[in-house]
TIFI-590997 format. One line per field, with one value per residue: x, y, z of N, C-alpha, C, O in turn; residue in one letter; chain; residue number from 1. Coordinates in nm, 3 decimals. Example, Ala and Ser with C-alpha at 12.3 -4.5 7.8 and 13.67 -1.06 7.14 Angstrom:
BEGIN
n.c1 <- c(1.319	1.285)
n.c2 <- c(-0.569	-0.225)
n.c3 <- c(0.780	0.708)
ca.c1 <- c(1.230	1.367)
ca.c2 <- c(-0.450	-0.106)
ca.c3 <- c(0.780	0.714)
c.c1 <- c(1.320	1.290)
c.c2 <- c(-0.330	0.003)
c.c3 <- c(0.780	0.787)
o.c1 <- c(1.424	1.341)
o.c2 <- c(-0.332	0.114)
o.c3 <- c(0.846	0.804)
rest <- c(a	s)
kette <- c(A	A)
nr <- c(1	2)
// end
This chain:
BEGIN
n.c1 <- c(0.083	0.036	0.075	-0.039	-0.011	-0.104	0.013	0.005	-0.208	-0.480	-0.624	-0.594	-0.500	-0.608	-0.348	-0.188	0.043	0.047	0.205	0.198	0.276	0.306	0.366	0.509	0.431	0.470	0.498	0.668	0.836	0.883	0.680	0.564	0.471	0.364	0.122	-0.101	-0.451	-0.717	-1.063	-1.392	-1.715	-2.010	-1.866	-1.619	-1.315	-1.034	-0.740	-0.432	-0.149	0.110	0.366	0.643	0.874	1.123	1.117	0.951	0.708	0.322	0.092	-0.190	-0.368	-0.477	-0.295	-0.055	0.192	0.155	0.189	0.410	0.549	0.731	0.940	1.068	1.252	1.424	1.286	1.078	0.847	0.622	0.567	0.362	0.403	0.205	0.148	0.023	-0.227	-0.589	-0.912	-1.096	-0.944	-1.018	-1.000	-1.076	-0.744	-0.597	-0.377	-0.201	-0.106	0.087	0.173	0.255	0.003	-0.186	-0.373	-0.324	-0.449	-0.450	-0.587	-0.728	-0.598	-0.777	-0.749	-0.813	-0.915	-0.924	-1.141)
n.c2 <- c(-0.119	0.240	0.536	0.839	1.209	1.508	1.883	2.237	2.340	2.617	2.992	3.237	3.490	3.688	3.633	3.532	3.319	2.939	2.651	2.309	1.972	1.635	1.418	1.012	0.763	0.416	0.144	0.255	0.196	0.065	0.279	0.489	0.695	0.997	1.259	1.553	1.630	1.783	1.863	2.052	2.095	1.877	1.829	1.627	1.478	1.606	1.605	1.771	1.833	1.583	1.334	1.139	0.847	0.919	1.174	1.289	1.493	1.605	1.840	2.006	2.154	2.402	2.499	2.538	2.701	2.861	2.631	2.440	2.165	1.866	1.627	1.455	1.213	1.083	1.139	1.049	1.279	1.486	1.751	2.081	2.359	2.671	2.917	3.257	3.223	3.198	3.265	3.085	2.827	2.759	2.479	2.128	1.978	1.687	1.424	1.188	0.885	0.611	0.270	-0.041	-0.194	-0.021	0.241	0.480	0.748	1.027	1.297	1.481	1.866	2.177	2.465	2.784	3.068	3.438	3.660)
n.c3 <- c(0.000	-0.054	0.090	0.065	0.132	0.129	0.091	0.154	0.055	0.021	0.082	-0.179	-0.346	-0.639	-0.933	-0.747	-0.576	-0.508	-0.352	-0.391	-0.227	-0.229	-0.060	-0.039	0.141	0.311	0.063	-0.122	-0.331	-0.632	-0.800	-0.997	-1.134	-1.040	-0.982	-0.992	-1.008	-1.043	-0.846	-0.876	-0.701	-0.863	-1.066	-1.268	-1.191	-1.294	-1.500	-1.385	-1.361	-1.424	-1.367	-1.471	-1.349	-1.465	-1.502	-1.740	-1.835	-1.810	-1.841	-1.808	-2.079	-1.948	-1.767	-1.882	-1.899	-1.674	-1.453	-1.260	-1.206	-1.020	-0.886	-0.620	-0.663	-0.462	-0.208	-0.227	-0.310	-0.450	-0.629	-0.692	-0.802	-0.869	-1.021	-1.149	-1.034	-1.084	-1.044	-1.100	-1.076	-0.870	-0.641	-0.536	-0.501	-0.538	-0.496	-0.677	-0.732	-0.915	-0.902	-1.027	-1.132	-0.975	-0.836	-0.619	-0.416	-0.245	0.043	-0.064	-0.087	-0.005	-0.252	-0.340	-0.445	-0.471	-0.606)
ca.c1 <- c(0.000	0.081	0.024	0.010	-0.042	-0.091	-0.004	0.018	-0.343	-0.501	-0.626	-0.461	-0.550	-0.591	-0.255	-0.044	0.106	0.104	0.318	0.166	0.342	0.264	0.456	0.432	0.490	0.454	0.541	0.675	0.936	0.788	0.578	0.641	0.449	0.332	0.034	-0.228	-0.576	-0.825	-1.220	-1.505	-1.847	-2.039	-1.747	-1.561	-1.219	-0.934	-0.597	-0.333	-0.039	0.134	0.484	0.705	1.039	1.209	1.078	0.863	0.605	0.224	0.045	-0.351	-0.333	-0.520	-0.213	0.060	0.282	0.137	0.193	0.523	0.522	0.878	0.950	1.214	1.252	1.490	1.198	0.900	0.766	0.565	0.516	0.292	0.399	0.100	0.148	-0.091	-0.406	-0.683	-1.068	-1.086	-0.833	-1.022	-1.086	-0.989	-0.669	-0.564	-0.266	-0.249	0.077	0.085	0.261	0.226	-0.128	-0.253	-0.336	-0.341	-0.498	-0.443	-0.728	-0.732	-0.620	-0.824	-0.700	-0.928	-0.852	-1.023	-1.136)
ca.c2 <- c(0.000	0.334	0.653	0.992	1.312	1.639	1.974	2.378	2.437	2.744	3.077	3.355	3.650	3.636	3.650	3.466	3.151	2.854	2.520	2.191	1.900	1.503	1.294	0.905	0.645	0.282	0.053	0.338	0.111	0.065	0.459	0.543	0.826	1.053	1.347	1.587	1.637	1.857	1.867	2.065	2.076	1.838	1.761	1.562	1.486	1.631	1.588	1.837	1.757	1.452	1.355	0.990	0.825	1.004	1.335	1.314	1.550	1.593	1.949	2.011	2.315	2.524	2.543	2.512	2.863	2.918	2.602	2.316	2.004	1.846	1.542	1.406	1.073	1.027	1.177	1.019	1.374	1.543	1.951	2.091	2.512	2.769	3.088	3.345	3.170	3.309	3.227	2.924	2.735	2.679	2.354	2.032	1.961	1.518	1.380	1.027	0.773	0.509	0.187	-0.139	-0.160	0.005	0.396	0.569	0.877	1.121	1.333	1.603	1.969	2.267	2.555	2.896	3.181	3.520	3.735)
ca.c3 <- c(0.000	-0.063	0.165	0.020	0.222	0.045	0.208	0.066	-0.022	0.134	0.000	-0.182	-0.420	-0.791	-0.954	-0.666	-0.616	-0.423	-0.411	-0.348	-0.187	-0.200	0.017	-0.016	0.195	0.256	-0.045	-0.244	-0.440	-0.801	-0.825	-1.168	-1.139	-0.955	-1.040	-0.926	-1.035	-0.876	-0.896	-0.811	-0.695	-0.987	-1.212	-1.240	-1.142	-1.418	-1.472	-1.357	-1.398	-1.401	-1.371	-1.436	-1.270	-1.528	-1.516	-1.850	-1.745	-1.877	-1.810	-1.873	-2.108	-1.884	-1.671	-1.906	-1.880	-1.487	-1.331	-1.312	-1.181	-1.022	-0.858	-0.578	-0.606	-0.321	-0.094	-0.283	-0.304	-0.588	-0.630	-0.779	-0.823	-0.881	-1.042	-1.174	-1.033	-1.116	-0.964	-1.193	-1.010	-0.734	-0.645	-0.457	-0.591	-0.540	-0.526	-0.717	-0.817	-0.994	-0.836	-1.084	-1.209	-0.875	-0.820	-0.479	-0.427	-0.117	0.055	-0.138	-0.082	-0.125	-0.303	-0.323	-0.511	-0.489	-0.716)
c.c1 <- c(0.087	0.024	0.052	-0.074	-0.013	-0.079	0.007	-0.079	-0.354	-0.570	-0.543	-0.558	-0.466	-0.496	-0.097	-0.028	0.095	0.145	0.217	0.264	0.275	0.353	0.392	0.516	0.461	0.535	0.564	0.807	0.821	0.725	0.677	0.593	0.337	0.230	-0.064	-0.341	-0.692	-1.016	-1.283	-1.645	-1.899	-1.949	-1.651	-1.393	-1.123	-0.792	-0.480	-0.199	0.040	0.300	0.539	0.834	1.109	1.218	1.002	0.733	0.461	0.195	-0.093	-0.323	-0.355	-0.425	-0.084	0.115	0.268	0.169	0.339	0.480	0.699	0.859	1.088	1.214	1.292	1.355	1.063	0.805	0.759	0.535	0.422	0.349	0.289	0.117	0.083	-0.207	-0.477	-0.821	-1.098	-0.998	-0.877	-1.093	-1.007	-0.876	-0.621	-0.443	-0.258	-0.043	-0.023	0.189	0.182	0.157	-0.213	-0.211	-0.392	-0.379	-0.464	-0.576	-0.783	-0.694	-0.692	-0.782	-0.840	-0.840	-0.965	-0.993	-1.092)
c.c2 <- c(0.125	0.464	0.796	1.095	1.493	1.723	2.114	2.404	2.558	2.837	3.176	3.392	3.627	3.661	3.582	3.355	3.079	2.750	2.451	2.093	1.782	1.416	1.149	0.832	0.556	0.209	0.155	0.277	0.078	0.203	0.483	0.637	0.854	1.186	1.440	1.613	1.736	1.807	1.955	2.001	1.975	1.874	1.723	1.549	1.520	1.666	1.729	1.891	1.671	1.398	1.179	0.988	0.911	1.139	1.390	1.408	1.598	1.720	1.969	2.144	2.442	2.569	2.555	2.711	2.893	2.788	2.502	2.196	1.930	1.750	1.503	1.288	1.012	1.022	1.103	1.107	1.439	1.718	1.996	2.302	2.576	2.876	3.145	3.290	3.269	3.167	3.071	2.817	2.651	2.550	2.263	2.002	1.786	1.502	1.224	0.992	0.631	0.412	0.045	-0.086	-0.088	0.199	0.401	0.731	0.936	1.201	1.447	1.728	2.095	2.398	2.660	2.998	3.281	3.607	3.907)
c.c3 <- c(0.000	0.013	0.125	0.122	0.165	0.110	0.111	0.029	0.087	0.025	0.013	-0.307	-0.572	-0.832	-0.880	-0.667	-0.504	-0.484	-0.315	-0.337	-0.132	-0.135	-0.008	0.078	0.196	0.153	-0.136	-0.304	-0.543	-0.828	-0.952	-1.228	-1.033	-1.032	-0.986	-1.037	-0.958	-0.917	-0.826	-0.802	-0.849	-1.079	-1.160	-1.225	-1.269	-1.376	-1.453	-1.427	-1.394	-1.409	-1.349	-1.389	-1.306	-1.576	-1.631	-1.739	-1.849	-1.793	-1.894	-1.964	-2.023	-1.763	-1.720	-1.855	-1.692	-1.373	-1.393	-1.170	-1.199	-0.900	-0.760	-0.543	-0.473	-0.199	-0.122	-0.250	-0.459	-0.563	-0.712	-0.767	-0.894	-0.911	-1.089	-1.170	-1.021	-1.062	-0.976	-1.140	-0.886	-0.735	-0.543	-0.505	-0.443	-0.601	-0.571	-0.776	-0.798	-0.978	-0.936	-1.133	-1.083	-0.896	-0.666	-0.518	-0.266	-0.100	0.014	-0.043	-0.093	-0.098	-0.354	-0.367	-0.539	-0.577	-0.649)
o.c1 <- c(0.200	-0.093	0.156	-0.180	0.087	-0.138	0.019	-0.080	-0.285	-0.584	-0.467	-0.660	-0.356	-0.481	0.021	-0.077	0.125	0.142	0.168	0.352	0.205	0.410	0.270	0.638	0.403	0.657	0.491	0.892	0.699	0.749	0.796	0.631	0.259	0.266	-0.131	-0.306	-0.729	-1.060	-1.251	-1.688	-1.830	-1.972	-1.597	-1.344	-1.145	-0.743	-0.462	-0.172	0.063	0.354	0.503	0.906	1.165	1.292	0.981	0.693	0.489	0.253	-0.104	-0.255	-0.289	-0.459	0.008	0.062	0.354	0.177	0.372	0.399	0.771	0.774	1.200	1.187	1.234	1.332	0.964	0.704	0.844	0.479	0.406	0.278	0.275	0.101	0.000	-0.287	-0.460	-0.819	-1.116	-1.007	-0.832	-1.195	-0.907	-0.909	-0.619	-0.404	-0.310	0.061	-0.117	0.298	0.061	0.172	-0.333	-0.113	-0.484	-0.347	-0.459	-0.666	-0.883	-0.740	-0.675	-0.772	-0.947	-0.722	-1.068	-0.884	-1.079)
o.c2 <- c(0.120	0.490	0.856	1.065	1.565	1.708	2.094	2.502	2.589	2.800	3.215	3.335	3.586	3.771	3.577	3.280	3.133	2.727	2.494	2.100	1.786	1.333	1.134	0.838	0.530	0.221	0.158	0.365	0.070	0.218	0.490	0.679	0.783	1.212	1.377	1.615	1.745	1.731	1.961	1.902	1.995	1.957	1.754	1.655	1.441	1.722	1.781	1.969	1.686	1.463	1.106	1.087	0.987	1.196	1.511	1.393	1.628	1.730	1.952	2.235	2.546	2.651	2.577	2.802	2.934	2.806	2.488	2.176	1.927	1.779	1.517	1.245	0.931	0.928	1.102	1.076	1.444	1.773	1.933	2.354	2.526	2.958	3.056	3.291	3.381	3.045	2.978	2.707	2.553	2.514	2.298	1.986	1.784	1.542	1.140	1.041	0.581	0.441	0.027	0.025	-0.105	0.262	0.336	0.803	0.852	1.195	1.499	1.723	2.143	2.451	2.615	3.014	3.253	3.638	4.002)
o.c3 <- c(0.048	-0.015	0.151	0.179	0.171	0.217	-0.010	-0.045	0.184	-0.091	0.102	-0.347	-0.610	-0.780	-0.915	-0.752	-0.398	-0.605	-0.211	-0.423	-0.031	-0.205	-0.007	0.092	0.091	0.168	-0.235	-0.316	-0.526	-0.948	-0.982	-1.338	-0.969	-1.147	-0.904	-1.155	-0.841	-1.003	-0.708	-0.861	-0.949	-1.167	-1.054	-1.265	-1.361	-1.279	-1.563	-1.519	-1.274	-1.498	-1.257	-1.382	-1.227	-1.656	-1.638	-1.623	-1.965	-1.684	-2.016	-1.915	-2.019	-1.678	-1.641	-1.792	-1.614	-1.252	-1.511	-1.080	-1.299	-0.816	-0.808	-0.431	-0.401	-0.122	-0.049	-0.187	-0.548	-0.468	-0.817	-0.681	-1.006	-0.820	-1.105	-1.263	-0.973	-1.050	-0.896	-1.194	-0.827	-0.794	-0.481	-0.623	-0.320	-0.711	-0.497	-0.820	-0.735	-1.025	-0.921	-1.183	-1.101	-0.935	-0.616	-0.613	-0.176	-0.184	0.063	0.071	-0.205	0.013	-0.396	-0.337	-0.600	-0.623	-0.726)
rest <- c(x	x	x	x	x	x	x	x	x	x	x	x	x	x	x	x	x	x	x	x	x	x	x	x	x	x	x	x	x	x	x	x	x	x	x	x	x	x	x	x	x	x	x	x	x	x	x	x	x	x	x	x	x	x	x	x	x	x	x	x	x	x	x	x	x	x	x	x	x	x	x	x	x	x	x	x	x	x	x	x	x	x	x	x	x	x	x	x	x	x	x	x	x	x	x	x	x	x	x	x	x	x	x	x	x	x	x	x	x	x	x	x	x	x	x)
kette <- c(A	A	A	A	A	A	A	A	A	A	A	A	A	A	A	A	A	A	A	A	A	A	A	A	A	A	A	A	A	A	A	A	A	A	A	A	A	A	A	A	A	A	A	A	A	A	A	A	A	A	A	A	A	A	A	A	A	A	A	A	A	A	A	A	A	A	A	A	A	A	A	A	A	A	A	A	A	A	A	A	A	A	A	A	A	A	A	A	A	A	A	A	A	A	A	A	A	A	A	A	A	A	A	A	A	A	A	A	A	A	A	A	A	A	A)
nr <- c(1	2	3	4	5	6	7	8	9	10	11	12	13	14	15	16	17	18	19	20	21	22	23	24	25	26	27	28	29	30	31	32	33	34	35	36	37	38	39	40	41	42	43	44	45	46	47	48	49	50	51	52	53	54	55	56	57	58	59	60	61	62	63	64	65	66	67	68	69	70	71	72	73	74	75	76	77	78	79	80	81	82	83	84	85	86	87	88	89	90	91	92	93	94	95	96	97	98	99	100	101	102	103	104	105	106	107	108	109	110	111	112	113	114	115)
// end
């Protein structure tokens, strides 16, 4: 089993930044990637950004230029960096990896951004 624990949500004011941070533990030998996702209210859960062993990294468009996504293996921690959020951002944001054919999810963060 795998234990993830998300931390850095909060609110902040349209234009600023925050950093997200997934820790795993447990059976984290094999994680071959690591990712967040957020969701709101009625809808459904969408992909983030997403990140493998080797640092290939996947970004939803709606965040490419404002957000990155960086990985420390040694630590089996995932980042997620936030810059010019804007209102639209807010949401639960989920931390998920990918160990074999098995995914873990964490309990979500939530992130709030005012107008």
């Amino acid at each position: 089993q795998v234990q993830l624990v998300e931390s850095g949500g909060g609110l902040v004011q349209t234009g600023g930044s925050l950093r997200l941070s997934c820790a795993a533990s447990g059976s984290t030998s094999g994680i071959r990637g690591m990712g967040w996702y957020r969701q709101t209210p009625g809808k459904q859960r969408e992909l983030v950004a997403f990140i493998d062993r080797i640092g290939t990294t996947n970004l939803a468009d709606f965040v490419k230029g404002r957000f990155t996504i960086s990985r420390d293996n040694a630590e089996n921690t995932v980042y997620l960096q936030m810059n010019s959020l804007k209102p639209e951002d807010t949401a639960v944001y989920f931390c998920k990896a990918l160990r074999w054919g098995d995914e873990y999810w964490g309990q979500g963060t939530q992130v709030t951004v005012s107008s």
